[in-house]
PyMOL Python script that loads the backbone (N, CA, C, O; Angstrom):
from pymol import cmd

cmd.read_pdbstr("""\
ATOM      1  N   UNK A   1      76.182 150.041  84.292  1.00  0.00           N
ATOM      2  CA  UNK A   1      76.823 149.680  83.046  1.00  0.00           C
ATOM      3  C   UNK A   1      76.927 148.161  82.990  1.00  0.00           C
ATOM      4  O   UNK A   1      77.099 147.544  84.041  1.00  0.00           O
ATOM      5  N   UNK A   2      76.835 147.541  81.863  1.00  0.00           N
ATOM      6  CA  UNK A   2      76.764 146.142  81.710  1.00  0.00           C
ATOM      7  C   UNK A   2      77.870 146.037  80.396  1.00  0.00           C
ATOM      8  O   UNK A   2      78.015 146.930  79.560  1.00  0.00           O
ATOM      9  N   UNK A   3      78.586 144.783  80.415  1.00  0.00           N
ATOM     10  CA  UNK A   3      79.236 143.994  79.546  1.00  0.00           C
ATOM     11  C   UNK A   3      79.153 144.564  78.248  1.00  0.00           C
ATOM     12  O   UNK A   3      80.040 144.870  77.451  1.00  0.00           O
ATOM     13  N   UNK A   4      77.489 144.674  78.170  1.00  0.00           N
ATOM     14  CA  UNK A   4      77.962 144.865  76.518  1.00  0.00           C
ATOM     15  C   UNK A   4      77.646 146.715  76.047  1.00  0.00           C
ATOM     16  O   UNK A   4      77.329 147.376  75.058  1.00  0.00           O
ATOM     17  N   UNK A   5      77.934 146.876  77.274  1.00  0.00           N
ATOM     18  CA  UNK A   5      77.509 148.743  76.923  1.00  0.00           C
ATOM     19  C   UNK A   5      79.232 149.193  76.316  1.00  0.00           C
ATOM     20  O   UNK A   5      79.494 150.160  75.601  1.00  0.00           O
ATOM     21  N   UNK A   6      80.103 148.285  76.795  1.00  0.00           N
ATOM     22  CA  UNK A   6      81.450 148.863  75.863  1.00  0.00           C
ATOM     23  C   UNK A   6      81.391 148.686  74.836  1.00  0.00           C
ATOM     24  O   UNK A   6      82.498 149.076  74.464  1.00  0.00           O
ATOM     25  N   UNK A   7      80.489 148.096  73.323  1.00  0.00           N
ATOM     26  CA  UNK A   7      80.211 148.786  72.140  1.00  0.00           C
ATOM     27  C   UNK A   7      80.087 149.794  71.708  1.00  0.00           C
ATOM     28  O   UNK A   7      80.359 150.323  70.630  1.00  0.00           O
ATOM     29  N   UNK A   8      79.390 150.255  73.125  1.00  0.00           N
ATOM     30  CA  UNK A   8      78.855 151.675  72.367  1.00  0.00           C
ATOM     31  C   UNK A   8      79.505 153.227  72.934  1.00  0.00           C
ATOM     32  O   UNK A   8      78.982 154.337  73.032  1.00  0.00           O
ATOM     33  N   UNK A   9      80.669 152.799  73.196  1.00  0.00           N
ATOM     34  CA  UNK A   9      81.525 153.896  73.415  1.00  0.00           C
ATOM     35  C   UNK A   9      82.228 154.139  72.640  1.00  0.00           C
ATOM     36  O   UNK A   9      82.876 153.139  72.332  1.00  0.00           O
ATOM     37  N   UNK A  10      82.551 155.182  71.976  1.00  0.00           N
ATOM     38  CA  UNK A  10      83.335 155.725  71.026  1.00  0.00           C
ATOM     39  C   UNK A  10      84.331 156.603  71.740  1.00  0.00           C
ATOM     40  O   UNK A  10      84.228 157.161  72.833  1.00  0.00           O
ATOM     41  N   UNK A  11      85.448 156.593  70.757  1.00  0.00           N
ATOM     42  CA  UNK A  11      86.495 156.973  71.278  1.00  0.00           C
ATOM     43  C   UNK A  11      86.745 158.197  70.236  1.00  0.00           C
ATOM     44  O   UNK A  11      86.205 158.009  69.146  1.00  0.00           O
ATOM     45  N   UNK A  12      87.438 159.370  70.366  1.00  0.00           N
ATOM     46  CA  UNK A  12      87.616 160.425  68.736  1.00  0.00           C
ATOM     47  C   UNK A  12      89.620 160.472  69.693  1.00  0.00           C
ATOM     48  O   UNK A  12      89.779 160.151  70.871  1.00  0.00           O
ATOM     49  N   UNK A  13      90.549 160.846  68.941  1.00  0.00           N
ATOM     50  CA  UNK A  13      91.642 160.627  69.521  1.00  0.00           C
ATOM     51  C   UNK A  13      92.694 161.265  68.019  1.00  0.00           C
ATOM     52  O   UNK A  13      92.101 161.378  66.946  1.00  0.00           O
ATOM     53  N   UNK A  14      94.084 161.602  68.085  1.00  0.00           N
ATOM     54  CA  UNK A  14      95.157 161.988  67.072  1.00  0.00           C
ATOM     55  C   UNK A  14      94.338 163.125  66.399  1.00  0.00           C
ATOM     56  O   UNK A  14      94.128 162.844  65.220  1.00  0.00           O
ATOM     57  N   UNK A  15      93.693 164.582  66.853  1.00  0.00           N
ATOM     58  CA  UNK A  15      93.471 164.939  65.973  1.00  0.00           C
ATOM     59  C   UNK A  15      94.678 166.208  64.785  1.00  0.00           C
ATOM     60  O   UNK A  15      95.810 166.629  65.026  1.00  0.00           O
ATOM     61  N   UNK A  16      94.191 166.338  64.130  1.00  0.00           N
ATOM     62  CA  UNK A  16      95.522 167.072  63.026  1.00  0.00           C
ATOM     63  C   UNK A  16      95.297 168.207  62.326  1.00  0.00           C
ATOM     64  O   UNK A  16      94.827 168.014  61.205  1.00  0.00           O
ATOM     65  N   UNK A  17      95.391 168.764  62.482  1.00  0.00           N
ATOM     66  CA  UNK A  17      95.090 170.113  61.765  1.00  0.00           C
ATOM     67  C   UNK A  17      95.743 170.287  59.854  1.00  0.00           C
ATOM     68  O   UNK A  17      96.934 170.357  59.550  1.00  0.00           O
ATOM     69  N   UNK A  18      94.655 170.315  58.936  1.00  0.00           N
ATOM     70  CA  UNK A  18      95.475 170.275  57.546  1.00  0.00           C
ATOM     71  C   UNK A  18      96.152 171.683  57.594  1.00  0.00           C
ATOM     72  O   UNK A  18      95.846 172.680  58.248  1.00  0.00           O
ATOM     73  N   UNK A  19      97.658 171.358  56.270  1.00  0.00           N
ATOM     74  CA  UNK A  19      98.150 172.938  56.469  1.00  0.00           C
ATOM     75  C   UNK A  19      97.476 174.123  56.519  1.00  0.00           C
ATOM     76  O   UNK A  19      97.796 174.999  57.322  1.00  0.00           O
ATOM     77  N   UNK A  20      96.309 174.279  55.519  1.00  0.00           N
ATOM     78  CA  UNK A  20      95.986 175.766  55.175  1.00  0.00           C
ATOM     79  C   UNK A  20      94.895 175.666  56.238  1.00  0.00           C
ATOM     80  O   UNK A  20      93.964 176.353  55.818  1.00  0.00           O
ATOM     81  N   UNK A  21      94.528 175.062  57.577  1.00  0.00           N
ATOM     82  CA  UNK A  21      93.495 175.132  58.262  1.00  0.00           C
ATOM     83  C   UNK A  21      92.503 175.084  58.179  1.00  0.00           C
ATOM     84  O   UNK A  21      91.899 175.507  59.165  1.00  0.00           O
ATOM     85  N   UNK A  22      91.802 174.654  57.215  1.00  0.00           N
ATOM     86  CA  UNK A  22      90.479 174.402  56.630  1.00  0.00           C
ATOM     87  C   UNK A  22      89.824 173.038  57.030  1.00  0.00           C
ATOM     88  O   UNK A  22      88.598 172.957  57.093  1.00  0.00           O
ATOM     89  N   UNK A  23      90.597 172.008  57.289  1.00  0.00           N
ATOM     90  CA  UNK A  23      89.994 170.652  57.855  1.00  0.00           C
ATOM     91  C   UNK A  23      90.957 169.836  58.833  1.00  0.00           C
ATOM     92  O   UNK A  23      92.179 169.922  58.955  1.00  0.00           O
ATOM     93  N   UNK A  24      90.011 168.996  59.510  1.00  0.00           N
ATOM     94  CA  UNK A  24      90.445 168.478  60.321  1.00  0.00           C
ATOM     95  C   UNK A  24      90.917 166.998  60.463  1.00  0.00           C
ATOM     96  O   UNK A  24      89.822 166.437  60.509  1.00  0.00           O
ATOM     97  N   UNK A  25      91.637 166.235  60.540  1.00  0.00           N
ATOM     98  CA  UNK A  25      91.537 164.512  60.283  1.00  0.00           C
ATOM     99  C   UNK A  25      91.678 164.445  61.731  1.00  0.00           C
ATOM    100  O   UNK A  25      92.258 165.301  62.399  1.00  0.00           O
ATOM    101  N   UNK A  26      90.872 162.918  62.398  1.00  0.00           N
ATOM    102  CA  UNK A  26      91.177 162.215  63.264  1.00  0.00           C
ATOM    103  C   UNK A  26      90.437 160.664  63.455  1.00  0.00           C
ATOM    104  O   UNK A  26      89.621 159.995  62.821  1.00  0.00           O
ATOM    105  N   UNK A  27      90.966 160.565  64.300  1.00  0.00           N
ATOM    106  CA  UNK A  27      90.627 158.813  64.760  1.00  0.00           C
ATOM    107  C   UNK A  27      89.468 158.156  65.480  1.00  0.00           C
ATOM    108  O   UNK A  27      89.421 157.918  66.687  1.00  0.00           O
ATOM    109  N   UNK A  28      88.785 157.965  64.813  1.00  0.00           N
ATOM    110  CA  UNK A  28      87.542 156.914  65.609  1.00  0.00           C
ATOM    111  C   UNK A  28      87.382 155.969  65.940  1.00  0.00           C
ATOM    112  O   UNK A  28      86.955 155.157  65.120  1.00  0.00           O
ATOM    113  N   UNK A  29      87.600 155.597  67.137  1.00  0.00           N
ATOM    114  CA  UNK A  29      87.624 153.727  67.653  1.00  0.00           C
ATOM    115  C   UNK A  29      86.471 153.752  67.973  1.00  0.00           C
ATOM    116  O   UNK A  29      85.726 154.726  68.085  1.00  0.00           O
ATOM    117  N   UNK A  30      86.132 151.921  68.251  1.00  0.00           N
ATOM    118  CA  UNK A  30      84.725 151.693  68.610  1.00  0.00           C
ATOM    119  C   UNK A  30      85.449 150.429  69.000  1.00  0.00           C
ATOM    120  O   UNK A  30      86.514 150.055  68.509  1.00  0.00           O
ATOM    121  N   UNK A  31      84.693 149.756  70.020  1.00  0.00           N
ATOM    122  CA  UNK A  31      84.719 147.955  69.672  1.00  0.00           C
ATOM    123  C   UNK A  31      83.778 147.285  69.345  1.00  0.00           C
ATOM    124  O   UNK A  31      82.592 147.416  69.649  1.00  0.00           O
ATOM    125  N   UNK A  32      84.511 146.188  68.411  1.00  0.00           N
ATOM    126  CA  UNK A  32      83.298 145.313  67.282  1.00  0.00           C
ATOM    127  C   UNK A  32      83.267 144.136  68.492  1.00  0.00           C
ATOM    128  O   UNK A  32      84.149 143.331  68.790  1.00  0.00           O
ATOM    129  N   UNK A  33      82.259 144.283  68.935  1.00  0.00           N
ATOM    130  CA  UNK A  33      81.695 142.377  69.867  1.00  0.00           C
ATOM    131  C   UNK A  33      81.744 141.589  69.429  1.00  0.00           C
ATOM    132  O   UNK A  33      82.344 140.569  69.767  1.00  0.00           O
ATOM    133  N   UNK A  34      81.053 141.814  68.410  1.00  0.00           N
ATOM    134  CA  UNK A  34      81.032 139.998  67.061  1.00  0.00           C
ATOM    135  C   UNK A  34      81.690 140.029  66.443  1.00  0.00           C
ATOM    136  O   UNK A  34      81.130 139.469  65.501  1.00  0.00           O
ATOM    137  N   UNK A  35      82.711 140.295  66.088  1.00  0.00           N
ATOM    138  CA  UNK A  35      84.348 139.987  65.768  1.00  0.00           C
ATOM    139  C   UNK A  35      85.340 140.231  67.492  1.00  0.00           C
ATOM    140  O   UNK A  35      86.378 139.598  67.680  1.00  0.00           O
ATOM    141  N   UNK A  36      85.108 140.638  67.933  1.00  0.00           N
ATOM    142  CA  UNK A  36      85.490 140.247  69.443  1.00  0.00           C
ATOM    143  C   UNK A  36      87.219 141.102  69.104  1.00  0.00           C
ATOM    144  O   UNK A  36      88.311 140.617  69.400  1.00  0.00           O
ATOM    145  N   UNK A  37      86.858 143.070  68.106  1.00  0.00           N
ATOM    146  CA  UNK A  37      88.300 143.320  67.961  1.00  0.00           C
ATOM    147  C   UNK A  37      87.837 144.726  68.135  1.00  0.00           C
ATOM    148  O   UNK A  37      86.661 145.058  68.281  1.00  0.00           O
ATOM    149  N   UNK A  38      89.079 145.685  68.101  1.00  0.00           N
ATOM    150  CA  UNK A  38      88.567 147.005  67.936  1.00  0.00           C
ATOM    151  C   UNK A  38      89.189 147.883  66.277  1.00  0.00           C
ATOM    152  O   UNK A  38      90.185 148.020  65.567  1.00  0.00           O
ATOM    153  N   UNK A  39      88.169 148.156  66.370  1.00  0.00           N
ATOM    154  CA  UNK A  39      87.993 149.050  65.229  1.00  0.00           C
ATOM    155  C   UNK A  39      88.602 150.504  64.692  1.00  0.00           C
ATOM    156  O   UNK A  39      88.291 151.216  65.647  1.00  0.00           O
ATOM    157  N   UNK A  40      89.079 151.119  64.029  1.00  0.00           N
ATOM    158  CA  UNK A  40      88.779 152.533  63.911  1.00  0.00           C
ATOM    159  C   UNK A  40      88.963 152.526  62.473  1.00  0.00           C
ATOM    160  O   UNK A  40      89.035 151.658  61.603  1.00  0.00           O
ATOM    161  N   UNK A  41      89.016 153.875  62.524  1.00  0.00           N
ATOM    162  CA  UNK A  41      88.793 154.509  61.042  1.00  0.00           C
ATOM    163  C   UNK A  41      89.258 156.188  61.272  1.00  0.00           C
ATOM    164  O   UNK A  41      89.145 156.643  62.410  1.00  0.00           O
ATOM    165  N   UNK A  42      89.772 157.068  60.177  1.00  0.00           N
ATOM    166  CA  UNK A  42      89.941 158.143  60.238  1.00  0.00           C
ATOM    167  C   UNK A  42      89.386 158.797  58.923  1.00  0.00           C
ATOM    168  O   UNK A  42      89.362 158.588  57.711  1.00  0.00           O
ATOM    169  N   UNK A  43      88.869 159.889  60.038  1.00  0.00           N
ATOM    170  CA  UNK A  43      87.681 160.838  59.458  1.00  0.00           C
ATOM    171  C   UNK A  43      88.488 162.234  59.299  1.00  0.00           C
ATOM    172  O   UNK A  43      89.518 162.576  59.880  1.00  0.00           O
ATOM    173  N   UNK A  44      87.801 162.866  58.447  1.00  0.00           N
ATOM    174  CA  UNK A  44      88.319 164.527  57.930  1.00  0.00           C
ATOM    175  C   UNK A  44      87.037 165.478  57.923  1.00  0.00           C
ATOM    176  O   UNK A  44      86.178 165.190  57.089  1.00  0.00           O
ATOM    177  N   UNK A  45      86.879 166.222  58.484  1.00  0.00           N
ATOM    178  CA  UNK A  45      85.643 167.541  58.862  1.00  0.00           C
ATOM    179  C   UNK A  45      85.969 168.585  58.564  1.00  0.00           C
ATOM    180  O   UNK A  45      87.092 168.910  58.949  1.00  0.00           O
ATOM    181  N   UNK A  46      85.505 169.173  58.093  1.00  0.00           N
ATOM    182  CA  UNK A  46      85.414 171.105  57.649  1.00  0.00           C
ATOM    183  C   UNK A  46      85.494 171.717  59.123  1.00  0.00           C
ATOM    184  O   UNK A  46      84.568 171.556  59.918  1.00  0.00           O
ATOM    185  N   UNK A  47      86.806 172.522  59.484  1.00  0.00           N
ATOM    186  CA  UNK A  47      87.029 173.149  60.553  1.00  0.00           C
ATOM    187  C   UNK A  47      85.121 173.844  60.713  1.00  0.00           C
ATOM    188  O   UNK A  47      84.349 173.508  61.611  1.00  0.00           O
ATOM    189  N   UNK A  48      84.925 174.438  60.024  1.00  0.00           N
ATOM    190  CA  UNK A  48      83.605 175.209  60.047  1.00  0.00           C
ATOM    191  C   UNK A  48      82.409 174.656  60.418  1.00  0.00           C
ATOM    192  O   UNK A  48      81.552 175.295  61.028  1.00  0.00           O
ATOM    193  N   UNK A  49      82.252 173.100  59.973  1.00  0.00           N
ATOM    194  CA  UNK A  49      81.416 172.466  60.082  1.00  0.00           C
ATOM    195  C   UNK A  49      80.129 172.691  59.334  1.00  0.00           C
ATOM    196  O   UNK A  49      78.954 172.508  59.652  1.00  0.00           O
ATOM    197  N   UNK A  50      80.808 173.220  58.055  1.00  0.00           N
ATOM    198  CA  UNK A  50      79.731 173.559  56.935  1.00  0.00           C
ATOM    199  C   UNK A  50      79.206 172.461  56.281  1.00  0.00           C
ATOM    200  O   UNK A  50      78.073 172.463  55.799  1.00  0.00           O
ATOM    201  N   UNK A  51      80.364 171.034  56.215  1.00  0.00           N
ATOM    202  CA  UNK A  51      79.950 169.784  56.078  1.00  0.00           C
ATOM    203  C   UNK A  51      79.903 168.573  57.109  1.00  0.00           C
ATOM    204  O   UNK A  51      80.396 168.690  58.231  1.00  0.00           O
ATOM    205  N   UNK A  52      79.240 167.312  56.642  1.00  0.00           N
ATOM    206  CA  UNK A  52      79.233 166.554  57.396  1.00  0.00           C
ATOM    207  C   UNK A  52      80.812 165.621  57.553  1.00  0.00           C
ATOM    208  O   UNK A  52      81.552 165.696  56.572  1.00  0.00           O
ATOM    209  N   UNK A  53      81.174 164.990  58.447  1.00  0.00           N
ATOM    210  CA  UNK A  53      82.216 164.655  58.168  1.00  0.00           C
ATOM    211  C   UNK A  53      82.052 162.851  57.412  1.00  0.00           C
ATOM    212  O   UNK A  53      81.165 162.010  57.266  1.00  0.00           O
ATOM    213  N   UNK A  54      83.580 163.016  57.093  1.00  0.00           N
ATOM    214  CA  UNK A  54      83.790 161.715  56.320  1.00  0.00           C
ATOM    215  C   UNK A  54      84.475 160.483  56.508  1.00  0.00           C
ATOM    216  O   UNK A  54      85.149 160.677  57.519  1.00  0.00           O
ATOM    217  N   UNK A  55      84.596 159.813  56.276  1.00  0.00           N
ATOM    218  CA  UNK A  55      85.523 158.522  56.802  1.00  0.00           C
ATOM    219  C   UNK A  55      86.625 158.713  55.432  1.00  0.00           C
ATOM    220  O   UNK A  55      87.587 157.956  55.303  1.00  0.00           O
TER     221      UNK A  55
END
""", "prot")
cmd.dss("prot")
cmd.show_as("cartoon", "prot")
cmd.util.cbc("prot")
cmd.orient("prot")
């Protein structure tokens, strides 16, 4: 492993179940190098995985 292979690890983390159980929200980190910060974003998926998920 080298220095700059920690970009490319992703992290998935907090996930939540919506009330009626149909989808899922959670947390995606990454770290940005060239902004020298870390990132995330939260995504929502079809428990089923009938769709792709979303940010």
């Amino acid at each position: 492993m080298q220095p700059a292979d920690i970009a490319r690890i992703v992290s998935v983390s907090c996930p939540a179940l919506s009330p009626d159980g149909r989808r899922v929200g959670f947390v995606v980190g990454r770290i940005d190098l060239d902004a020298n910060r870390r990132r995330s974003a939260v995504w929502i998926a079809d428990v089923d995985g009938t769709t792709a998920p979303m940010r």
